[in-house]
C-alpha positions in Angstrom: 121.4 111.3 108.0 123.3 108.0 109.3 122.8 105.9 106.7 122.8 101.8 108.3 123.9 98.6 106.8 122.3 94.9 107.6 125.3 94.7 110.0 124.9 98.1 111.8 121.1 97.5 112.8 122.1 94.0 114.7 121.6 91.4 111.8 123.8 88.1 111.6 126.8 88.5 108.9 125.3 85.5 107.6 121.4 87.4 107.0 123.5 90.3 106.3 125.3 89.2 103.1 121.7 87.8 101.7 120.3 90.7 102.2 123.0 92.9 100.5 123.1 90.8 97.7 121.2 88.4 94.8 118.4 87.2 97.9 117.2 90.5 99.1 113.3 89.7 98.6 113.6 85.8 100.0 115.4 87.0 103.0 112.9 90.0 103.7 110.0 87.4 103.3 112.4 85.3 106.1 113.5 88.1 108.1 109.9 89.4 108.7 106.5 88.3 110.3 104.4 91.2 108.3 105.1 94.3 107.3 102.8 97.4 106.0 103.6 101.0 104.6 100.9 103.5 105.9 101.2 106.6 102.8 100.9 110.1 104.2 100.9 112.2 101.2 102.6 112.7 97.9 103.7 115.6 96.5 104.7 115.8 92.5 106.1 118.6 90.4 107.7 118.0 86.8 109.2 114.9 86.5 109.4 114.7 90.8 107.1 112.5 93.1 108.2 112.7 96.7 106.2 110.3 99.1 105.6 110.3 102.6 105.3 106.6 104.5 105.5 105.1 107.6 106.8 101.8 107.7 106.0 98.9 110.3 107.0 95.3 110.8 108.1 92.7 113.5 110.5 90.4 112.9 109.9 86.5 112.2 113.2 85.2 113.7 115.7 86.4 115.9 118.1 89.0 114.1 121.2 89.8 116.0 120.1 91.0 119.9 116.5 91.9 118.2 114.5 89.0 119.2 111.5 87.0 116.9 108.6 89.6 117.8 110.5 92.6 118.0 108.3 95.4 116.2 110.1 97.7 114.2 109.3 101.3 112.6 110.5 104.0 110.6 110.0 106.9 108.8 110.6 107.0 105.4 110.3 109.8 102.1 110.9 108.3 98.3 112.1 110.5 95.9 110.9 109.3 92.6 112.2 110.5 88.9 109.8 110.1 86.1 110.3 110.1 82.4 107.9 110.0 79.9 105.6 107.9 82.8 107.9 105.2 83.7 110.1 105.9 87.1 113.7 106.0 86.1 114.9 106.7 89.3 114.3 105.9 93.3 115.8 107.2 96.3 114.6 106.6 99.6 115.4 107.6 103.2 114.8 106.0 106.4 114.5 106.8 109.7 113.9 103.8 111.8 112.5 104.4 115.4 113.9 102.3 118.8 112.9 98.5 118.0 110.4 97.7 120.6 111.3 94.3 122.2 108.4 91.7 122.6 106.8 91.1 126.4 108.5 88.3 127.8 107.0 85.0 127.8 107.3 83.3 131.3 104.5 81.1 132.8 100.8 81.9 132.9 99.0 84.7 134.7 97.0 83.4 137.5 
C-alpha cells in the first residue's frame, strides 16, 4: 500500500508542513468543510481491535489543484492495541478514492 504525504495528495508545502507537524488538528479544522467516519464493523481478539470505516469530507479551501468543494473519500482499517483497557497503540491505513471535483459555477440556469 502507497503510503501519501500532505505533499503527494496536492496540498501547498505551506499546509503541508502544518499538517506534518505541531498544528495538525487546527489545519484539519482549516483544511476541511465537514467530515464524518461511517463504522462498518469491529472485530477484537486478545488485546486486538481492528475497525472498519469509511471516511468522507470536502474540502473548505483550495488545496493544491483540489478546489474548495472538492469531496473526498477513503477507506480506512485501525488496528488498535490494548493493555489492561487503555489503547497503547494505533495504526491505521487509508485508501483514499479519486477526489470528486465540485460542478462548476457559471451563470444561472434559465
Amino acid at each position: 500500500m502507497t503510503e501519501l504525504s500532505p505533499v503527494a495528495i496536492g496540498l501547498p508545502k505551506s499546509m503541508a508542513v502544518i499538517v506534518e507537524h505541531d498544528g495538525m488538528l487546527e489545519a484539519g479544522r482549516q483544511l476541511l468543510a465537514w467530515q464524518s467516519y461511517e463504522v462498518r464493523d469491529h472485530v477484537a481478539s486478545g488485546d486486538a481491535v481492528v475497525t472498519r470505516m469509511r471516511w468522507g469530507g470536502e474540502l473548505a479551501v483550495d488545496a493544491g489543484a483540489w478546489p474548495a468543494g472538492t469531496w473526498m473519500s477513503a477507506w480506512c482499517v485501525a488496528h488498535y492495541r490494548l493493555a489492561a483497557g487503555p489503547i497503547v497503540r494505533i495504526e491505521q491505513h487509508d485508501r483514499y478514492e479519486q477526489p470528486s471535483l465540485p460542478e462548476p459555477r457559471g451563470s444561472d440556469p434559465p
